[in-house]
ZASEFI-731254 format. One record per residue (C-alpha): residue in three letters; residue number from 1; x, z, y. Coordinates in Angstrom, 1 decimal, decimal comma. Example, Ala and Ser with C-alpha at 12.3 -4.5 7.8 and 13.67 -1.06 7.14 Angstrom:
REM ZASEFI-731254
+------+-----+--------+--------+--------+
: code : pos :     xx :     zz :     yy :
+------+-----+--------+--------+--------+
:  ALA :   1 :   12,3 :    7,8 :   -4,5 :
:  SER :   2 :   13,7 :    7,1 :   -1,1 :
+------+-----+--------+--------+--------+
REM end
This chain:
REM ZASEFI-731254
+------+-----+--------+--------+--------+
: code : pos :     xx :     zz :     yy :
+------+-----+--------+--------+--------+
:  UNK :   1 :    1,1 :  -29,0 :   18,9 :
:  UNK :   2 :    4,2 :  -26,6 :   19,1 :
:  UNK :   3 :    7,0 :  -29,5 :   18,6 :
:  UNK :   4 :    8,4 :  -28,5 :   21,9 :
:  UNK :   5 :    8,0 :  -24,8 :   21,9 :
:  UNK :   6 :   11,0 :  -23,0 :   21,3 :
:  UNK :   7 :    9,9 :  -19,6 :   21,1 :
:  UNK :   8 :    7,5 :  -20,1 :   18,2 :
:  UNK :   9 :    8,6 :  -19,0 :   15,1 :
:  UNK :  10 :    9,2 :  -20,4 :   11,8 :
:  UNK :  11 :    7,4 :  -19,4 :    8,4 :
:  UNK :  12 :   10,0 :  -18,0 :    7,2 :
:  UNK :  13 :   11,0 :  -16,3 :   10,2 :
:  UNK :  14 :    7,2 :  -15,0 :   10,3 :
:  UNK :  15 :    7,4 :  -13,7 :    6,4 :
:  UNK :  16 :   10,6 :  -11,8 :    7,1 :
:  UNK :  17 :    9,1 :  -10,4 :   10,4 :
:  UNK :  18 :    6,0 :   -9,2 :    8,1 :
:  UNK :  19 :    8,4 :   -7,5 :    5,4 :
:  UNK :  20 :    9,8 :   -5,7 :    8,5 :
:  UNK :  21 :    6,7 :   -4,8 :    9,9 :
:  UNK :  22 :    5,3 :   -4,1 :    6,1 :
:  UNK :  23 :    7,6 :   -1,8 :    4,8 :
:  UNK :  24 :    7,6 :    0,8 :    7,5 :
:  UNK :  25 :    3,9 :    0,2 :    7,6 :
:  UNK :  26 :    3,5 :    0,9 :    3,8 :
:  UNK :  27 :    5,6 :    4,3 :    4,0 :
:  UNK :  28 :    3,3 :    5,5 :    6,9 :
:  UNK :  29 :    0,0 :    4,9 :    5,2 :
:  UNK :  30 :    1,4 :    6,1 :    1,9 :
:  UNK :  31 :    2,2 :    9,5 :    3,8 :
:  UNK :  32 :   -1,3 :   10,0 :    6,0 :
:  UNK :  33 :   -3,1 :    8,1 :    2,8 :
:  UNK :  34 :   -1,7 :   11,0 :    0,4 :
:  UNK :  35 :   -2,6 :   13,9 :    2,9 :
:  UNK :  36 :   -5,8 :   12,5 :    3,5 :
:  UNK :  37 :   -7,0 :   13,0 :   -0,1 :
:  UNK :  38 :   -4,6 :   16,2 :   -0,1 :
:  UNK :  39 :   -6,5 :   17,7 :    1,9 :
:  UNK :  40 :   -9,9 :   16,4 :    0,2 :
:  UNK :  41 :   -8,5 :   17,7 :   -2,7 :
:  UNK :  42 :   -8,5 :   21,0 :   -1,5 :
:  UNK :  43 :  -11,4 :   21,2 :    0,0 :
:  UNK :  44 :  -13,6 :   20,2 :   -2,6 :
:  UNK :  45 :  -11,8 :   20,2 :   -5,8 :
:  UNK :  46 :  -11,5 :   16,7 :   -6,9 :
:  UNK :  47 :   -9,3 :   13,8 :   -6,7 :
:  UNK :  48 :  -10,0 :   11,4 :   -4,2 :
:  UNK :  49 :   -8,1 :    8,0 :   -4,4 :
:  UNK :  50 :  -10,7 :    6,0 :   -2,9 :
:  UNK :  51 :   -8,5 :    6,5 :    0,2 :
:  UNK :  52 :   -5,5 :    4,4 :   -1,2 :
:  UNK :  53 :   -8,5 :    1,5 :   -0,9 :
:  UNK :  54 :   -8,6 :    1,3 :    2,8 :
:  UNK :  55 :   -5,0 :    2,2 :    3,2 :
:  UNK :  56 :   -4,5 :   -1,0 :    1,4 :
:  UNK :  57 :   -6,9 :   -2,8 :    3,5 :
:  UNK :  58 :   -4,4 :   -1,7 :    7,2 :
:  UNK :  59 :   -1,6 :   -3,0 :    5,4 :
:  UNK :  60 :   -3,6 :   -6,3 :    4,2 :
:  UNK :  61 :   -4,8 :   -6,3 :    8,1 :
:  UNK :  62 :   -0,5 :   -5,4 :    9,3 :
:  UNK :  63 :    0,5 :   -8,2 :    7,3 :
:  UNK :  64 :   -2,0 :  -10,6 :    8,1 :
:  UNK :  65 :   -1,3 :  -10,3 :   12,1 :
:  UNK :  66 :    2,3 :  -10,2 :   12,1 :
:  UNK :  67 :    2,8 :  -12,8 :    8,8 :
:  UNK :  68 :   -0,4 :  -15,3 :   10,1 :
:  UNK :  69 :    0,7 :  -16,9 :    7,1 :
:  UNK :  70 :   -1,2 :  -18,5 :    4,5 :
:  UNK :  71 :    1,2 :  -19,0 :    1,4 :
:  UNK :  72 :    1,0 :  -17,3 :   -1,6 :
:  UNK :  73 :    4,1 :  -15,1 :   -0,9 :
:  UNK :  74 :    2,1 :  -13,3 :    1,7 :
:  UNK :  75 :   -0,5 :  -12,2 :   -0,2 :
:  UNK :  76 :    2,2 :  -11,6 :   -3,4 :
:  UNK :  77 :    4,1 :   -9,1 :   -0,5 :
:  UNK :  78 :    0,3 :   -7,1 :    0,6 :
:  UNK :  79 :    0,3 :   -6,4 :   -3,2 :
:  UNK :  80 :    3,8 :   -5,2 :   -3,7 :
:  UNK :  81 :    3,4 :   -3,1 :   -0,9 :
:  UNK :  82 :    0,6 :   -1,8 :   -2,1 :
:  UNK :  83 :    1,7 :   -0,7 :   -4,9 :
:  UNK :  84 :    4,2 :    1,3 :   -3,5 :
:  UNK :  85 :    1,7 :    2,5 :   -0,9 :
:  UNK :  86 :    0,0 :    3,8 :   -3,8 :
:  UNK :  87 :    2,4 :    5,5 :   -5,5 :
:  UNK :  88 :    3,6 :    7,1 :   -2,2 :
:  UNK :  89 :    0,1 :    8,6 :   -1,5 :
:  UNK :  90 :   -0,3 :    9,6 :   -5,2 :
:  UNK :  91 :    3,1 :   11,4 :   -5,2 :
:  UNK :  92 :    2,4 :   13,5 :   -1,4 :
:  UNK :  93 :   -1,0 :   14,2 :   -2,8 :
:  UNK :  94 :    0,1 :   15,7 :   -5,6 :
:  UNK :  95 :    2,1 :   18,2 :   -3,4 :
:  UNK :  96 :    5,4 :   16,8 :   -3,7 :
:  UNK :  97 :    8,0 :   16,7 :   -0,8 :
:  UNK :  98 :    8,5 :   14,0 :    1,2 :
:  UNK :  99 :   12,1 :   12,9 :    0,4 :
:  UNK : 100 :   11,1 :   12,6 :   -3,6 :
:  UNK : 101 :    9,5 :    9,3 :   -2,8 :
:  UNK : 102 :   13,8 :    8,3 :   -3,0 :
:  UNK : 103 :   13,7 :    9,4 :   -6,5 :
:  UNK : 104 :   12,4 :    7,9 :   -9,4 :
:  UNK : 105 :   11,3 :   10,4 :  -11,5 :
:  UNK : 106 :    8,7 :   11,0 :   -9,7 :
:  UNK : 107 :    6,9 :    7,6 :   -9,6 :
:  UNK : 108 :    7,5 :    8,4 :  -13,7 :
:  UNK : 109 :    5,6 :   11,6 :  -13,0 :
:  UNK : 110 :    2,8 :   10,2 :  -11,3 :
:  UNK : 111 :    2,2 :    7,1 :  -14,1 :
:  UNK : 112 :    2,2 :   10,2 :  -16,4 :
:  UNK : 113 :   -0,2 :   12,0 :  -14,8 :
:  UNK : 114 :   -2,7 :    8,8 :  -14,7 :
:  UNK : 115 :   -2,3 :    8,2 :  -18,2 :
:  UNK : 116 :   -2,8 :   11,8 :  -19,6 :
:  UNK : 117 :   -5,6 :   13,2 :  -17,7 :
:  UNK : 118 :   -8,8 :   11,6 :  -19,2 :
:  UNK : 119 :  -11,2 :   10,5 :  -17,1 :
:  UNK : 120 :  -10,0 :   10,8 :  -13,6 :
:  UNK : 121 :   -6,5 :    9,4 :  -14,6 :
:  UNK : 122 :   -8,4 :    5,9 :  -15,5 :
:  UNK : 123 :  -10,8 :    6,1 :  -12,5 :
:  UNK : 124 :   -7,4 :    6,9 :  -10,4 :
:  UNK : 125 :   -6,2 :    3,7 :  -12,1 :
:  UNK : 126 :   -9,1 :    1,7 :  -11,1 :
:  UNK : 127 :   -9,6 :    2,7 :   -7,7 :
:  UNK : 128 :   -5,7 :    1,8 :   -6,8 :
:  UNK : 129 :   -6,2 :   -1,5 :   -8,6 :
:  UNK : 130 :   -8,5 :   -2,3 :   -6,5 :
:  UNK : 131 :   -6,9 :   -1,1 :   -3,3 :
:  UNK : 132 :   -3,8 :   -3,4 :   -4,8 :
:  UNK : 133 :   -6,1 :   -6,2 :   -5,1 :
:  UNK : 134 :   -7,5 :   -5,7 :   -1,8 :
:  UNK : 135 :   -4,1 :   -6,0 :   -0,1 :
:  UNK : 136 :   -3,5 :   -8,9 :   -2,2 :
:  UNK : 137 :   -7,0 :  -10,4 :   -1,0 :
:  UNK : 138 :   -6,4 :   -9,9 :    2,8 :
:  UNK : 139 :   -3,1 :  -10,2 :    3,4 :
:  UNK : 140 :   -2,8 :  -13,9 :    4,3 :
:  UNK : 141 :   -5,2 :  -16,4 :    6,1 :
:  UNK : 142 :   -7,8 :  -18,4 :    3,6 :
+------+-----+--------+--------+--------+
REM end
């Protein structure tokens, strides 16, 4: 029982402590995430966003340790997050500097990319639905 324990902290101290922790987090993996298949990319030719799936999973894990919550907002914020973690590895894997994840032209850039190149735009969008539904999965205690 933690009645008496003063330095245990409250749920919503604990969800504001994991959109701290999250956001910093997200950026991070988005960066080494988008490298990753960068450098994949180059190497072999193709696309790689399989990647973005265990990114998501560390954040889902990040969220899940600092939040220990079990409400729905905690697995609503691993999904949000995701999303952008996404995006953010989509945008450095496609070569683009690191201060144009600020400008939103190029999240419009890489949506259009997904949608007009055939194949591996849809299997792009499928692989980082899933890594968004993995965050969304793991990112609180069932």
């Amino acid at each position: 029982m933690q009645v008496f324990n003063t330095r245990a902290l409250t749920q919503k101290q604990r969800f504001v402590s994991a959109i701290a922790v999250g956001i910093p987090t997200t950026i991070i993996l988005g960066i080494v995430a988008g490298k990753v298949t960068q450098f994949i990319g180059v190497a072999t030719g193709f696309g790689f966003a399989i990647i973005n799936i265990g990114a998501a999973y560390l954040l889902a894990m990040v969220i899940q340790k600092v939040g220990r919550g079990v409400q729905q907002r905690f697995s609503t914020l691993g999904a949000v997050l995701a999303v952008v973690l996404v995006l953010i590895s989509e945008m450095i894997s496609y070569g683009m500097p690191l201060i144009y994840i600020l400008h939103l032209d190029s999240y419009r850039f890489v949506l259009s990319v997904w949608l007009n190149s055939g194949i591996s735009g849809f299997l792009s969008i499928i692989y980082n639905a899933i890594a968004v539904y993995t965050a969304y999965s793991y990112s609180r205690f069932l």
